[in-house]
N, C-alpha and C positions, 0 to 999 in steps of 0.2 A: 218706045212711046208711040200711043198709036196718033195720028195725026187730028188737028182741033176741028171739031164738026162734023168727026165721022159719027155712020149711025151704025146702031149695032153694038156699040161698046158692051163688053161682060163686067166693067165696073161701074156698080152699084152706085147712088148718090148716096151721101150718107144723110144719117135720118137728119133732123130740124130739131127736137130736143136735146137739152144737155145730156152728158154722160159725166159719172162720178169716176168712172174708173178706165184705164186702158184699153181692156183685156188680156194684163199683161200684169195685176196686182196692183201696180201703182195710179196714183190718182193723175187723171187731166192735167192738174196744176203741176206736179209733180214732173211730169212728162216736158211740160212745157220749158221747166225753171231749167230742167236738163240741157233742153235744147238752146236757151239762150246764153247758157255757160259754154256751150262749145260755138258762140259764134266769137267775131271780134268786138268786145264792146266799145276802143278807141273809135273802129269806121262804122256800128251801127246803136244807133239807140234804141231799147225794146221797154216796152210798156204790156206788161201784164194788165188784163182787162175781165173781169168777172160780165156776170148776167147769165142770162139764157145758157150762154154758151159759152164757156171761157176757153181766152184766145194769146197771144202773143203778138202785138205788134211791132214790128221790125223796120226801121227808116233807117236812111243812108243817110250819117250826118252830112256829109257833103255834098247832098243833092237829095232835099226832102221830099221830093217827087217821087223819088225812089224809096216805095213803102209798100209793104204787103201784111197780110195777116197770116195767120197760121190757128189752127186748131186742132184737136185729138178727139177720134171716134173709133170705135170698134177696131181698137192696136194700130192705126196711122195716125201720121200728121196727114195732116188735109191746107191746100191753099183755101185761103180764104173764098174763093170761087166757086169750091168743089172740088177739084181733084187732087187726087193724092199725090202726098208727095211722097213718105218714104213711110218703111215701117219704125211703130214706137223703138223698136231694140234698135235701130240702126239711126243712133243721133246724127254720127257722120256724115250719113249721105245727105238727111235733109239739111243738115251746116251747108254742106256745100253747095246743095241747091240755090238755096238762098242764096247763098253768095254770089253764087253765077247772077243767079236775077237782079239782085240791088246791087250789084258792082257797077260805079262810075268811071264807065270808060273814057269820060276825058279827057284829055290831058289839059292841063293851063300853066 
């Protein structure tokens, strides 16, 4: 992963309009519904979100500060920020991504 604020990156922002489809045959939503089946829905709550750009949002029930979005462009998920997270075929990785990011390390 290359480090935040470098210049020079070779990946692309992804465009601003929606997309219907992967690049992968299946649709966006599709993509999405996938991905919120392989997380844990006891420790996060996900809201599917239409518009412009449909997206997946993801909170930590136990610490709603911890929430990200997720979207599908050209065969990735994408954070909500812009950068990629994993490819559409590889639900796994992005699970786990996310998990790492909204996992509440507290203890109490």
């Amino acid at each position: 992963m290359s480090a935040a604020g470098s210049t020079g990156s070779s990946t692309p922002a992804p465009s601003t309009t929606g997309t219907t489809t992967t690049g992968t045959g299946s649709t966006t939503r599709d993509a999405l519904e996938t991905l919120a089946g392989a997380l844990d829905s006891a420790a996060y709550a996900m809201t599917m979100q239409g518009g412009r750009r449909c997206r997946l949002t993801i909170t930590n029930r136990r610490a709603a500060v911890l929430t990200e979005s997720v979207y599908v462009e050209n065969g990735w998920f994408w954070w909500g920020w812009g950068e990629r997270l994993a490819p559409v075929e590889d639900v796994e990785q992005a699970a786990e991504k996310i998990t790492a990011v909204l996992r509440d390390n507290c203890s109490m």
